[in-house]
PyMOL CGO cylinders between C-alpha atoms (Angstrom):
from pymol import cmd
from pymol.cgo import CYLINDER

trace = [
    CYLINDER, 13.29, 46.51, 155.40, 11.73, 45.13, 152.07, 0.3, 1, 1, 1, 1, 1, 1,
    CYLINDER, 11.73, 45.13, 152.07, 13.89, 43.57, 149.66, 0.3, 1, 1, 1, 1, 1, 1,
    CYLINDER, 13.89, 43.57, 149.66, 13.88, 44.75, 145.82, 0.3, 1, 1, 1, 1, 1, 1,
    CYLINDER, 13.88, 44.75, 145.82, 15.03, 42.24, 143.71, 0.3, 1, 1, 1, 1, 1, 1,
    CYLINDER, 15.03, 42.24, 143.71, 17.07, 43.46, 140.76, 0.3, 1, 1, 1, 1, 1, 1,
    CYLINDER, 17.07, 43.46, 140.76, 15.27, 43.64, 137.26, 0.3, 1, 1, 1, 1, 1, 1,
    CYLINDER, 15.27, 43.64, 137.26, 16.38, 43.92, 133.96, 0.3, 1, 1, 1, 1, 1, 1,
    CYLINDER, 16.38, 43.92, 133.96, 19.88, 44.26, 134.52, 0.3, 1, 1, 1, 1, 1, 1,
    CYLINDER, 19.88, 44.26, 134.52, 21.48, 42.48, 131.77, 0.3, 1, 1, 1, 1, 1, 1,
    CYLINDER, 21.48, 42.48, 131.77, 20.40, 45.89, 130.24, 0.3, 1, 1, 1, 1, 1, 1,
    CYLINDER, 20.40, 45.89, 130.24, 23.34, 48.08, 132.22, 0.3, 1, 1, 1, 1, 1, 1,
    CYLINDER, 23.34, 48.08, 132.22, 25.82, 45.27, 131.00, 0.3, 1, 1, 1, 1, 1, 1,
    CYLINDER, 25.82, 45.27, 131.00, 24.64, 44.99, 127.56, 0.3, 1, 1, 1, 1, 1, 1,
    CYLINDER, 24.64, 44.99, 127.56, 24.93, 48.70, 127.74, 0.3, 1, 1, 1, 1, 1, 1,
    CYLINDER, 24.93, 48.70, 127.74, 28.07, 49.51, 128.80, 0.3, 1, 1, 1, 1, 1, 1,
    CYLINDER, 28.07, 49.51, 128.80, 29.34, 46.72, 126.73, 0.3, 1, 1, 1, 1, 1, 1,
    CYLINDER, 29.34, 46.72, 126.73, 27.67, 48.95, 123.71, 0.3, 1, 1, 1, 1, 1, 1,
    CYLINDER, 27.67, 48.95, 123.71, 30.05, 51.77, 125.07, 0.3, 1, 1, 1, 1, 1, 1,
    CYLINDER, 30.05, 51.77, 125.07, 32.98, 49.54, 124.81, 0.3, 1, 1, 1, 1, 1, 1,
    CYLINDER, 32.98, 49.54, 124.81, 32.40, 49.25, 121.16, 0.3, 1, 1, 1, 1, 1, 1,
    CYLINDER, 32.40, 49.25, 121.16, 32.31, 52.87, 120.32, 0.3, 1, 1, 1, 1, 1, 1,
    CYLINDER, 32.31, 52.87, 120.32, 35.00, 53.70, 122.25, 0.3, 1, 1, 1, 1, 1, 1,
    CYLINDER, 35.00, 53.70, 122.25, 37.22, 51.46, 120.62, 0.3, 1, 1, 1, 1, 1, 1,
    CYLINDER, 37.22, 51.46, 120.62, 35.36, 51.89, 116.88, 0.3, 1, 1, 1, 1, 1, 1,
    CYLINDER, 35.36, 51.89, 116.88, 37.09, 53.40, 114.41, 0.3, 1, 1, 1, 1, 1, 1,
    CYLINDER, 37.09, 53.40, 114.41, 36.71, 56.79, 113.38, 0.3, 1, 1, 1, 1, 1, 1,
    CYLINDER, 36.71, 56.79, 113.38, 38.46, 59.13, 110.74, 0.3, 1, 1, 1, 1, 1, 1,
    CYLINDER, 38.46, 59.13, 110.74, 41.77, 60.73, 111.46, 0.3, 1, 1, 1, 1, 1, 1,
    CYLINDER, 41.77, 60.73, 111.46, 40.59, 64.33, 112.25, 0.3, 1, 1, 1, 1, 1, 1,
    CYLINDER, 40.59, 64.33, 112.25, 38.05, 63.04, 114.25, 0.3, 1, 1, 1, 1, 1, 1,
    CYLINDER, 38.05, 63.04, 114.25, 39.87, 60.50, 116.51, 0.3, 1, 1, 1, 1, 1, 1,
    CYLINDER, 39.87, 60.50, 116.51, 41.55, 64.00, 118.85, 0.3, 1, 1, 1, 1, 1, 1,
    CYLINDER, 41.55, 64.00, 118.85, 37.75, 64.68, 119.94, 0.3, 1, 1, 1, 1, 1, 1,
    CYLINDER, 37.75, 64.68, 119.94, 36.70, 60.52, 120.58, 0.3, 1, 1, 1, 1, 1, 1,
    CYLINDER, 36.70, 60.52, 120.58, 33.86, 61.04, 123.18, 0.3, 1, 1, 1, 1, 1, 1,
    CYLINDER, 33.86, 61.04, 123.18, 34.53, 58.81, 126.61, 0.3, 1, 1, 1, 1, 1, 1,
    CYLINDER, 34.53, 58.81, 126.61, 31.52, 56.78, 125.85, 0.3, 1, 1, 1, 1, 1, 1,
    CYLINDER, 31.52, 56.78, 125.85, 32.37, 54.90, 128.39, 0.3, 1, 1, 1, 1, 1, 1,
    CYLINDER, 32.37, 54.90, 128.39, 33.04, 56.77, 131.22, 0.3, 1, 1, 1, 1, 1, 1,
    CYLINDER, 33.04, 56.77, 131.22, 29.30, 58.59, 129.92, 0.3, 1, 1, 1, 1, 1, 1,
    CYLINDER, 29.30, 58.59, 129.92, 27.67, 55.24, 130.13, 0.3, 1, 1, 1, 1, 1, 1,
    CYLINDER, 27.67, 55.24, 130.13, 28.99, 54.79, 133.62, 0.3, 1, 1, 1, 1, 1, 1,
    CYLINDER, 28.99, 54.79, 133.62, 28.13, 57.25, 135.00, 0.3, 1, 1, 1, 1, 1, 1,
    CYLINDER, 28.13, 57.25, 135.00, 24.37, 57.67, 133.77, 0.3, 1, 1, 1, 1, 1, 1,
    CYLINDER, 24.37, 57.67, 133.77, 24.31, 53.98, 135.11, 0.3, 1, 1, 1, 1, 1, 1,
    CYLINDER, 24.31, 53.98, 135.11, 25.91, 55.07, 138.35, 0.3, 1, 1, 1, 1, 1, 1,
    CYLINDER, 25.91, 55.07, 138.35, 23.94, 57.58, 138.79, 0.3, 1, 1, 1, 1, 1, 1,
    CYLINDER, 23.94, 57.58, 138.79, 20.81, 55.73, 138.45, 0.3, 1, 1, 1, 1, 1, 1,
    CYLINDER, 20.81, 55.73, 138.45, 21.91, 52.51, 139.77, 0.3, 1, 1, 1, 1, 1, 1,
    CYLINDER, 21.91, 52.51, 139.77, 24.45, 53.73, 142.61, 0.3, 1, 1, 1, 1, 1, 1,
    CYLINDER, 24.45, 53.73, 142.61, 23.84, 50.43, 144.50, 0.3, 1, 1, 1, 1, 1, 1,
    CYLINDER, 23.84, 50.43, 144.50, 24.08, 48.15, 141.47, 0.3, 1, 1, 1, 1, 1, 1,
    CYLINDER, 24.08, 48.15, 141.47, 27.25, 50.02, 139.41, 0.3, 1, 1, 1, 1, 1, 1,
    CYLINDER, 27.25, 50.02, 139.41, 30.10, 51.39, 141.00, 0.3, 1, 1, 1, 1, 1, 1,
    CYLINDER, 30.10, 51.39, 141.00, 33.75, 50.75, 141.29, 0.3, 1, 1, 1, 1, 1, 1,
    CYLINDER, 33.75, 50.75, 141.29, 34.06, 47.40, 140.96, 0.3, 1, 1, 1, 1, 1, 1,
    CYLINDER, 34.06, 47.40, 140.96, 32.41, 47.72, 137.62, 0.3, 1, 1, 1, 1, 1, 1,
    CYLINDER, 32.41, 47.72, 137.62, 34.13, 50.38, 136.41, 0.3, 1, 1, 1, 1, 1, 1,
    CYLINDER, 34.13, 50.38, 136.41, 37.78, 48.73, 137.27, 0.3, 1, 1, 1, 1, 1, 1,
    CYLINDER, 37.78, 48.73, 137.27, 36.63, 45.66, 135.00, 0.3, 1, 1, 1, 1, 1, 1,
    CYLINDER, 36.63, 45.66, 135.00, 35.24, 48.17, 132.34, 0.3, 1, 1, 1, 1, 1, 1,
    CYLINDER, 35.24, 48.17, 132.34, 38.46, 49.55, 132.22, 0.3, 1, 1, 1, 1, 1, 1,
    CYLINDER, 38.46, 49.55, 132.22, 40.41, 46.87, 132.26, 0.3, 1, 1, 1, 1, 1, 1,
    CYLINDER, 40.41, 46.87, 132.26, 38.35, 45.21, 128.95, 0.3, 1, 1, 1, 1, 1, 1,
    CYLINDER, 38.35, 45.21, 128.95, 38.86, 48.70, 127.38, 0.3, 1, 1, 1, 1, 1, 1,
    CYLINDER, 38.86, 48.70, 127.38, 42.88, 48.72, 128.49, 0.3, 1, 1, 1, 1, 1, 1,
    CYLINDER, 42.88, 48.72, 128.49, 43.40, 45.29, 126.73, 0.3, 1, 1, 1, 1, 1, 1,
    CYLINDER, 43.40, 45.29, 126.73, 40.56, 46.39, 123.44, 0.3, 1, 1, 1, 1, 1, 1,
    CYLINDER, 40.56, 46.39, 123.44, 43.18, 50.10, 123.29, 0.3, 1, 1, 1, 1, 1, 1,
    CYLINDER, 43.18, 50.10, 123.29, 46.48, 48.12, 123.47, 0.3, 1, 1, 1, 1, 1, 1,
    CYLINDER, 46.48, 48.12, 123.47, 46.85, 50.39, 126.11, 0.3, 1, 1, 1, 1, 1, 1,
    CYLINDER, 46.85, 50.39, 126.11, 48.70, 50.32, 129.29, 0.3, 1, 1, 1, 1, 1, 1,
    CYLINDER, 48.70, 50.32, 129.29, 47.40, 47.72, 131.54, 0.3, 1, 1, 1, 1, 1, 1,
    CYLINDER, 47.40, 47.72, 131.54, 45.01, 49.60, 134.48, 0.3, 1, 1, 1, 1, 1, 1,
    CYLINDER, 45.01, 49.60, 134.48, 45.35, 53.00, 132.57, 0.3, 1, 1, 1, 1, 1, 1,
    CYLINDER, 45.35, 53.00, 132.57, 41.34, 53.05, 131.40, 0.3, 1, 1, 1, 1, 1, 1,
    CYLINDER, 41.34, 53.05, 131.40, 40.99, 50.90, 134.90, 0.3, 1, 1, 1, 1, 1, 1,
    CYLINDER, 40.99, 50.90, 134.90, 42.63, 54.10, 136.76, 0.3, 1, 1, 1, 1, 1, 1,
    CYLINDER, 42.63, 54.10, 136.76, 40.48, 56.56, 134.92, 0.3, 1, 1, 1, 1, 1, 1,
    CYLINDER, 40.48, 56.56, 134.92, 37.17, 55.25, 135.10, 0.3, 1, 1, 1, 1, 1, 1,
    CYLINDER, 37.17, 55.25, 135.10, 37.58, 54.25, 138.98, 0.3, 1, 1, 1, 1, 1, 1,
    CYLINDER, 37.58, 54.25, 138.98, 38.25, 57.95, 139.01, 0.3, 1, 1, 1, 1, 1, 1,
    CYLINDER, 38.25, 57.95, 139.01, 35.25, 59.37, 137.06, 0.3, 1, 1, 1, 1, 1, 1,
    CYLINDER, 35.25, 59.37, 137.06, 33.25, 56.84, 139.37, 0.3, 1, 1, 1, 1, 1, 1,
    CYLINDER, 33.25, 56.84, 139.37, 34.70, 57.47, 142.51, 0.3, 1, 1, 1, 1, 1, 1,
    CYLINDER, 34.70, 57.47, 142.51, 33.40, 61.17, 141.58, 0.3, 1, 1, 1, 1, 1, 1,
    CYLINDER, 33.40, 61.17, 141.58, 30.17, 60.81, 140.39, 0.3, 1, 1, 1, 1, 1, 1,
    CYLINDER, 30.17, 60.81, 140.39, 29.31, 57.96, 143.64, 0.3, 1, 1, 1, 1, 1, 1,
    CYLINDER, 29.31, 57.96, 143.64, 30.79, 61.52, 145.83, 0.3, 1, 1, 1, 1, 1, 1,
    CYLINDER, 30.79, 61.52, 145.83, 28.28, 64.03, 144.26, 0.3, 1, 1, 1, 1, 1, 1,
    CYLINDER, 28.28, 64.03, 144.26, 25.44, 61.79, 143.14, 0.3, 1, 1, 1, 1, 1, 1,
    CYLINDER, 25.44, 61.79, 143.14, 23.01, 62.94, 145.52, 0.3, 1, 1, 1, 1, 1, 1,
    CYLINDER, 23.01, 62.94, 145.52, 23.56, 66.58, 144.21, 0.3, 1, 1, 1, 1, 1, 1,
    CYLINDER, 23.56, 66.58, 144.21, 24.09, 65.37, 140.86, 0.3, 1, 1, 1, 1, 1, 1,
    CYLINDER, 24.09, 65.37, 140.86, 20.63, 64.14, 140.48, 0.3, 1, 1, 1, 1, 1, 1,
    CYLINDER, 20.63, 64.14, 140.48, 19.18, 67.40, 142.18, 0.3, 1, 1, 1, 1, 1, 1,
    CYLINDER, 19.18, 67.40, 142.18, 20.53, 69.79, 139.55, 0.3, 1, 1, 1, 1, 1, 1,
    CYLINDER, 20.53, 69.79, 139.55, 18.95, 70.45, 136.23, 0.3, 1, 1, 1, 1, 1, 1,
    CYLINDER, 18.95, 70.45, 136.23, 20.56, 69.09, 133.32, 0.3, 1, 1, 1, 1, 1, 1,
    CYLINDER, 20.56, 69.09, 133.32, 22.78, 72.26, 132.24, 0.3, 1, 1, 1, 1, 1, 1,
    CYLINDER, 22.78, 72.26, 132.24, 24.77, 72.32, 136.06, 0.3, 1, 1, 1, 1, 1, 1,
    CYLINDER, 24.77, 72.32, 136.06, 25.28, 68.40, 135.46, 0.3, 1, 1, 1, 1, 1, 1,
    CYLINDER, 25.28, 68.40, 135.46, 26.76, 69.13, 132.50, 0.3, 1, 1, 1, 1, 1, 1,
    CYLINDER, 26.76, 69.13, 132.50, 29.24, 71.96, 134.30, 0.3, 1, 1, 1, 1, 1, 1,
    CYLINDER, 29.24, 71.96, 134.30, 30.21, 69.16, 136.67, 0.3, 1, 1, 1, 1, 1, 1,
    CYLINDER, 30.21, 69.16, 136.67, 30.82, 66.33, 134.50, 0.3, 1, 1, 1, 1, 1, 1,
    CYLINDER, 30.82, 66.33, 134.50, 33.11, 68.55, 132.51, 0.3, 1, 1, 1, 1, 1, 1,
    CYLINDER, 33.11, 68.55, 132.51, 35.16, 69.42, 135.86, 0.3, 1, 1, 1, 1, 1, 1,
    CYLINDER, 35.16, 69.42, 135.86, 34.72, 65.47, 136.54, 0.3, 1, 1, 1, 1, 1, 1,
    CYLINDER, 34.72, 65.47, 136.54, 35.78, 64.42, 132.82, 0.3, 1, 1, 1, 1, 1, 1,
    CYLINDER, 35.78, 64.42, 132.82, 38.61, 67.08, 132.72, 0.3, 1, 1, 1, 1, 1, 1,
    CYLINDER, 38.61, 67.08, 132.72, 39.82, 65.79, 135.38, 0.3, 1, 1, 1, 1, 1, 1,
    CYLINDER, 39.82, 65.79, 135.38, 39.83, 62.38, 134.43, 0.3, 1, 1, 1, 1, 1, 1,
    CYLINDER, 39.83, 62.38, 134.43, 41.31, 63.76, 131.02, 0.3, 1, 1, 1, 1, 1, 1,
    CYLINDER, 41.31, 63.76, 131.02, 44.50, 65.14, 133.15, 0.3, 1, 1, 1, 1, 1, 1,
    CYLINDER, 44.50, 65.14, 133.15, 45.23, 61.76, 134.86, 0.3, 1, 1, 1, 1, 1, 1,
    CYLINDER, 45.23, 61.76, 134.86, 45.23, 59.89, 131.30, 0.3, 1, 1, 1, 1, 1, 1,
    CYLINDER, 45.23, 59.89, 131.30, 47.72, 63.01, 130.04, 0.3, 1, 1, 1, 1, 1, 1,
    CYLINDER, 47.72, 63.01, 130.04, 49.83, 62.21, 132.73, 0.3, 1, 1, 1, 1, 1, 1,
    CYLINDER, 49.83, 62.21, 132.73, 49.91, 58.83, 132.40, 0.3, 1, 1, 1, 1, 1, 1,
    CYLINDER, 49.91, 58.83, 132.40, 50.58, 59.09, 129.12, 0.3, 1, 1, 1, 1, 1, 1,
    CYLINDER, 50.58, 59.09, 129.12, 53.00, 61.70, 129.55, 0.3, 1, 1, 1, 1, 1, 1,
    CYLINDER, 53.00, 61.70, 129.55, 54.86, 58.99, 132.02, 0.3, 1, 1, 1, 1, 1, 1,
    CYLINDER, 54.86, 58.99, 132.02, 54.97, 56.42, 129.62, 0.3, 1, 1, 1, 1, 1, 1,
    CYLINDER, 54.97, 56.42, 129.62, 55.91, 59.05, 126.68, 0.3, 1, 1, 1, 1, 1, 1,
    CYLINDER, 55.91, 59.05, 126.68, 53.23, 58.01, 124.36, 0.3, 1, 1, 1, 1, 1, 1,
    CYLINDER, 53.23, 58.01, 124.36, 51.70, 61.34, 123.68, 0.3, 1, 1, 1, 1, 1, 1,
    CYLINDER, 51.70, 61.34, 123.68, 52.96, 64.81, 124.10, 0.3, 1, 1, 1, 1, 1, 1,
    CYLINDER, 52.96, 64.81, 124.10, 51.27, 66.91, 125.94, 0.3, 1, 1, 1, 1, 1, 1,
    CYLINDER, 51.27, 66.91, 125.94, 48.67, 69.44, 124.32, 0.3, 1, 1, 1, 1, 1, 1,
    CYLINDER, 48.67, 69.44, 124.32, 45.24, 71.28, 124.78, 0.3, 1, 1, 1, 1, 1, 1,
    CYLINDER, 45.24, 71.28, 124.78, 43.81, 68.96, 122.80, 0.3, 1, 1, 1, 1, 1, 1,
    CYLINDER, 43.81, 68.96, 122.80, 43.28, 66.71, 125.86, 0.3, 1, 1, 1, 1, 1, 1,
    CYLINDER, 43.28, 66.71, 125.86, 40.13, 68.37, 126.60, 0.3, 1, 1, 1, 1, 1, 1,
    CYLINDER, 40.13, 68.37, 126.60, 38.12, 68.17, 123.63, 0.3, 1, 1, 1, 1, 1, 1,
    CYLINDER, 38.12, 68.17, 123.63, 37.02, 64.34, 124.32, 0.3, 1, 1, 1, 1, 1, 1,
    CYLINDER, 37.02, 64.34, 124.32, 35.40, 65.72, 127.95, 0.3, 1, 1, 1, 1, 1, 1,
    CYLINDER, 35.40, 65.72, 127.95, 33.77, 68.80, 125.73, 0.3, 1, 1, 1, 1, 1, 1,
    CYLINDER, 33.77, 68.80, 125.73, 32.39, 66.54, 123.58, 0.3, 1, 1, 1, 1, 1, 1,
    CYLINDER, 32.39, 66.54, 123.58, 31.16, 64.27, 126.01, 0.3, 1, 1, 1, 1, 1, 1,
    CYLINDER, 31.16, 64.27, 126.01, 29.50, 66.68, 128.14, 0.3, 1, 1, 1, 1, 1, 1,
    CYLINDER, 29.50, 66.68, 128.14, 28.11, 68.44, 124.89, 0.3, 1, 1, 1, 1, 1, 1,
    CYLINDER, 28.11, 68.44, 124.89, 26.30, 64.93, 124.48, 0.3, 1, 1, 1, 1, 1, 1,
    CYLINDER, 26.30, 64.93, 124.48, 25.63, 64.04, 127.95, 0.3, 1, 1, 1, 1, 1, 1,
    CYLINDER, 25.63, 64.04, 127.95, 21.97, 65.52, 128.45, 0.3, 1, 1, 1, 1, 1, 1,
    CYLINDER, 21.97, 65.52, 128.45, 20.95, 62.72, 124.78, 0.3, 1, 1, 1, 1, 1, 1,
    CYLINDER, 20.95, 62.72, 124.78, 22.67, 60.16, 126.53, 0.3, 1, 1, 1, 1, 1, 1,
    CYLINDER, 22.67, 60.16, 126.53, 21.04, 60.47, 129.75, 0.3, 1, 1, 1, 1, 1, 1,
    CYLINDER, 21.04, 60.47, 129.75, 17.53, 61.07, 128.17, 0.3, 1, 1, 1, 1, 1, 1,
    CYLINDER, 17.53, 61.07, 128.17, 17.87, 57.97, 125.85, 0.3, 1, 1, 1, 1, 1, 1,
    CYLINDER, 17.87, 57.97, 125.85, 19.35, 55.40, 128.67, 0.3, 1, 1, 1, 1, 1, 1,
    CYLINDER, 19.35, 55.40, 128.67, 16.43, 56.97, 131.09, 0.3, 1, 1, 1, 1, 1, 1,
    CYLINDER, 16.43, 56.97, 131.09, 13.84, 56.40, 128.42, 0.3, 1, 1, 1, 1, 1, 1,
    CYLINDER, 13.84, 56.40, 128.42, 15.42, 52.65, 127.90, 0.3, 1, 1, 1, 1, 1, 1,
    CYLINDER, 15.42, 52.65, 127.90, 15.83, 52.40, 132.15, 0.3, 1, 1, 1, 1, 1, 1,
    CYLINDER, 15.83, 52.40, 132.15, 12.29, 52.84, 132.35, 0.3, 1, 1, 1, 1, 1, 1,
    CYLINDER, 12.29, 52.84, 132.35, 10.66, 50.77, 129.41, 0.3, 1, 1, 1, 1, 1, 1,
    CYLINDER, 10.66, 50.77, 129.41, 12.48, 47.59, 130.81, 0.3, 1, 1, 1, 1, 1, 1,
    CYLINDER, 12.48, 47.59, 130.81, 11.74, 48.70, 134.03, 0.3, 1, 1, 1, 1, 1, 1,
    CYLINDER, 11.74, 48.70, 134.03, 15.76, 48.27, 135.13, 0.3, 1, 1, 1, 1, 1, 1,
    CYLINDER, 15.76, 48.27, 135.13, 15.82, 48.82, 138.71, 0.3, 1, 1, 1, 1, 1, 1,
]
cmd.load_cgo(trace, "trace")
């Protein structure tokens, strides 16, 4: 068995880091409903291409920085994003068969998912009634899923992150 040291990756922290800002960024009022999960996106391009470098244990700390950025409840991001990775580590073999426009029908079942736990949650801790409205955020994010992955593949292999 050869040994493959790890390169570059200071780049999958500094980018998920990057995510961590824009998800907690501000954002006009009509435009806050449909927030993209730039994180959970970041993950799980990173996951995907790095399944034995990223996976739950950096998710759970991802989420817990973006519960305590959010004011949020304490594990709620945690919970989510342990989800959304727990998914993508399941079907990344088959994930990074299919062409970009059946990814993009999976991460939407994956990120709806994930979008029904946090309405639950929330509903539990009667912060936010429930609504449709709980989907837009995974539309969105699947909508920009195939420039994220084309941009963090482009920067994966300039830096040669392995």
């Amino acid at each position: 068995m050869s040994s493959v040291r790890a390169r570059n990756t200071w780049v999958v922290w500094l980018s998920l880091m990057f995510a961590l800002l824009l998800s907690v960024s501000s954002l006009p009022a009509f435009m806050e409903i449909g927030r993209p999960l730039w994180l959970a996106l970041f993950l799980t391009y990173w996951v995907l291409a790095l399944p034995h470098r990223v996976g739950m244990a950096t998710a759970w700390v991802f989420g817990l920085l973006a519960d305590v950025l959010n004011g949020s409840l304490l594990g709620q991001n945690a919970l989510i994003l342990s989800l959304i990775t727990f998914l993508v580590l399941s079907l990344h073999q088959r994930l990074r068969m299919f062409p970009m426009w059946q990814q993009c029908l999976v991460l939407m079942v994956v990120f709806g998912l994930a979008q029904l736990v946090q309405l639950w949650l929330n509903a539990l801790t009667g912060s936010r009634p429930p609504t449709l409205a709980f989907i837009l955020p995974a539309v969105i994010s699947v909508l920009l899923w195939p420039w994220v992955s084309v941009i963090l593949r482009s920067i994966q292999q300039r830096l040669g992150v392995n």
